[in-house]
C-alpha positions in Angstrom: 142.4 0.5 15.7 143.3 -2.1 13.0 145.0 0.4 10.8 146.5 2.7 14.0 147.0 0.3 16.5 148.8 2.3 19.0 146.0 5.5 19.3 144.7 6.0 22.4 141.5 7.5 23.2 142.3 11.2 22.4 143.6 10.6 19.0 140.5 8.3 18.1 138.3 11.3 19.1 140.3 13.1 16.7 140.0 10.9 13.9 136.3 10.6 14.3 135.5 14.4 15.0 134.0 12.8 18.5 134.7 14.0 22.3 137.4 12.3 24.0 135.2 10.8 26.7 132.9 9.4 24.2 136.1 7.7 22.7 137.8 6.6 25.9 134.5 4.8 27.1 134.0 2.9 23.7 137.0 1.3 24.1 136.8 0.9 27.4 133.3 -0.8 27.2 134.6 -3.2 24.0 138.3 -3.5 26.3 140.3 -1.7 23.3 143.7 -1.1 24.2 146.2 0.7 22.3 149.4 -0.8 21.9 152.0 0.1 24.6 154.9 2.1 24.8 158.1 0.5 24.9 161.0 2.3 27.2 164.1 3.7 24.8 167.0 1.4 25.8 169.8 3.4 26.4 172.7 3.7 23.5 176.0 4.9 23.9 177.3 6.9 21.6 180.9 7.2 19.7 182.9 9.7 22.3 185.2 11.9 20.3 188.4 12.6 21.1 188.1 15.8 21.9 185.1 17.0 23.6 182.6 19.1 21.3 182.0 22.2 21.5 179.2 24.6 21.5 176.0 25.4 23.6 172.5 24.4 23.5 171.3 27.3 21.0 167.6 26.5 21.3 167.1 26.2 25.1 164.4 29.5 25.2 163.3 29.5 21.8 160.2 28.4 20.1 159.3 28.2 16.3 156.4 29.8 14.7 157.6 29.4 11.5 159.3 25.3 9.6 162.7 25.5 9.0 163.7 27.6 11.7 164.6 24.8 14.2 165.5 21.5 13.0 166.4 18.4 15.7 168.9 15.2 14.4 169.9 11.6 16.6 169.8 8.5 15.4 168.9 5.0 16.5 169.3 1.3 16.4 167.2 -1.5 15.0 167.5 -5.3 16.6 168.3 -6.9 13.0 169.3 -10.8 12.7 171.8 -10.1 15.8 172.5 -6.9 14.8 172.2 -3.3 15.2 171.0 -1.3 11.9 171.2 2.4 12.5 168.3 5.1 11.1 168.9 9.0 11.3 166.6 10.9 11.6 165.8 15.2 11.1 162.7 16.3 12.7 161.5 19.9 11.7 160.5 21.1 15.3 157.3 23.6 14.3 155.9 20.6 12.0 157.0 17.8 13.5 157.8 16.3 10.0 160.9 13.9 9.5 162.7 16.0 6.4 165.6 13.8 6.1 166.2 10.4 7.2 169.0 7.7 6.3 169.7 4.0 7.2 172.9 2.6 7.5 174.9 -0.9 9.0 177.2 1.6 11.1 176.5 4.5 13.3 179.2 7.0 12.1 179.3 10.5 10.5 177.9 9.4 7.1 174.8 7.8 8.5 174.3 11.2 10.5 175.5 13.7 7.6 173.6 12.0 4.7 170.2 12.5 6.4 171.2 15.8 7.0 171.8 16.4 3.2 168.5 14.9 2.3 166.8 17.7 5.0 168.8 20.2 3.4 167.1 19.1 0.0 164.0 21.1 0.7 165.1 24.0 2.9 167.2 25.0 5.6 167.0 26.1 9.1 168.1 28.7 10.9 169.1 26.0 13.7 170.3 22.6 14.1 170.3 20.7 17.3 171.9 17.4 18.2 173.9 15.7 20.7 177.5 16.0 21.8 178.2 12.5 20.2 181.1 12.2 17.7 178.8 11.5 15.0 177.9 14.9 15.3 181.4 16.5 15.8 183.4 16.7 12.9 184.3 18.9 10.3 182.9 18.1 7.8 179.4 18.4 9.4 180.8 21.9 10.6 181.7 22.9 7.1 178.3 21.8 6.1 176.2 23.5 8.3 178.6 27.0 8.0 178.4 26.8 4.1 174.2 27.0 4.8 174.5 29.6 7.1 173.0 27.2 9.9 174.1 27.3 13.7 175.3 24.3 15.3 172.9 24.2 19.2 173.7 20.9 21.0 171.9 19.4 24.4 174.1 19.6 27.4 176.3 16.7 28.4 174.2 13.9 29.5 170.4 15.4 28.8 168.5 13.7 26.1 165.7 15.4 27.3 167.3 18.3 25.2 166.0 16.6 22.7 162.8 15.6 23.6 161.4 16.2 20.3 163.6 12.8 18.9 163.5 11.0 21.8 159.7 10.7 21.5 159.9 10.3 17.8 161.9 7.2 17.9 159.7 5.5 21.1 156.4 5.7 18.9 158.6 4.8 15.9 160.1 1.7 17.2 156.3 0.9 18.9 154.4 1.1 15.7 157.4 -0.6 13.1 157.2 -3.4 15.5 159.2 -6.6 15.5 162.1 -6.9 12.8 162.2 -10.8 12.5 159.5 -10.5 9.9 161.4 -9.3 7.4 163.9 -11.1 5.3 166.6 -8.7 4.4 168.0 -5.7 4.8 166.5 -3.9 2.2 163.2 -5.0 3.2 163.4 -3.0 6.2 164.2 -0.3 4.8 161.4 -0.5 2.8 159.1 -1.0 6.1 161.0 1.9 7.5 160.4 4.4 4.5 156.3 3.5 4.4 156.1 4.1 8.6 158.2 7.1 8.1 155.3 8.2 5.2 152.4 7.1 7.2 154.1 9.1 10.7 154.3 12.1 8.2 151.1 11.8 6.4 148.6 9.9 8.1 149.1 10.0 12.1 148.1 12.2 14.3 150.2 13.8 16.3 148.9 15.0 19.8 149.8 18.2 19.7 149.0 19.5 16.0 145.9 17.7 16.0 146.8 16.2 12.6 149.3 14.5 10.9 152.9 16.6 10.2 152.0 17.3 6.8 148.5 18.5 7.1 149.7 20.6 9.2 152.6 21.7 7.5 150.3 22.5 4.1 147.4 24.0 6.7 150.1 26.7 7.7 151.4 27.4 3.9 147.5 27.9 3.1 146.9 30.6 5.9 150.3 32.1 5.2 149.8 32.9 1.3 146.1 33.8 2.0 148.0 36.0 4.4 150.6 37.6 1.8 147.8 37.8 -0.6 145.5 39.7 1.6 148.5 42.0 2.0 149.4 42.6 -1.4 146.2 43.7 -2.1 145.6 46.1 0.4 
């Protein structure tokens, strides 16, 4: 708990290859609570002057395979009374955060930079986003039409388009914790880089039963034992 204060009882049981009622009565015998989640306040993001275009692309489509659908928003950290911005792109099959970039504005570089660090390792078929300006420009359109990706975005007013960020940056924000502990600017983004490395490579995540890149190197295993078996035959 000291290490992963905000598991509950079903990723405890995972952790320590136990059932989940085991778990959930342990704690509840010693009154172990995980840490709580915190509501996502509401930000408004930069209108553009001209609405944006396009459709939501991913609606009835589910990835067996990384890089086919990635997912990009960003958010704001309370910093000495001020906002600081982070980016985030979430491969959706994984769950891993590719690319991420922090910045003292929300505009199209803090978007289009974490984009460029996902696009270090890969590329996807699709990326989804919001209507917000810091999405509709041209030089994100230029980017994502020289890499051959389509542009899907959520519907006007429905985050839950985007479910797969939305619950990214509420566990995020739960488990970074307070801000006031840190002295500068840079030392946050240090904080933020080591939770983003301990989201990808230490927590569990519900529904992979394992941390993003465990599962990530689980599916490149059983893929080239796959293409090897193949071969041979």
């Amino acid at each position: 708990m000291e290490k992963n204060p905000s598991y509950g009882h079903r990723r405890i049981a995972l952790a320590l290859k136990i059932n989940p009622k085991r778990a959930l009565r342990v704690m509840q015998k010693f009154e172990l609570k995980p840490l709580l989640y915190r509501k996502r306040s509401k930000f408004n993001h930069n209108k553009s002057k001209e609405a944006a275009k396009g459709m939501n692309l991913i609606k009835n489509l589910s990835p067996i395979a990384p890089n086919y659908i990635w997912v990009t928003d960003f958010t704001y950290l309370r910093f000495k009374r001020k906002f600081v911005y982070l980016a985030t792109v979430i491969d959706v099959f994984t769950r891993q955060v590719i690319g991420w970039n922090m910045s003292l504005k929300h505009d199209k570089h803090l978007t289009q930079t974490a984009i460029e660090e996902a696009l270090k390792q890969g590329k996807a078929n699709y990326l989804h986003s919001d209507r917000g300006a810091e999405y509709n420009h041209k030089e994100l359109k230029t980017l994502l039409e020289t890499n051959d990706i389509q542009h899907s975005r959520s519907d006007k007013c429905s985050p839950w388009q985007n479910s797969w960020q939305e619950s990214f940056y509420s566990q995020f924000k739960l488990e970074l914790g307070g801000t006031a502990k840190y002295q500068s600017y840079e030392e946050l983004i240090e904080a933020v880089a080591k939770q983003i490395n301990y989201y990808n490579n230490e927590r569990i995540h519900l529904s992979l039963k394992m941390s993003p890149n465990q599962f990530r190197a689980k599916y490149s295993k059983k893929r080239a034992a796959l293409l090897s078996k193949k071969m041979g035959t």
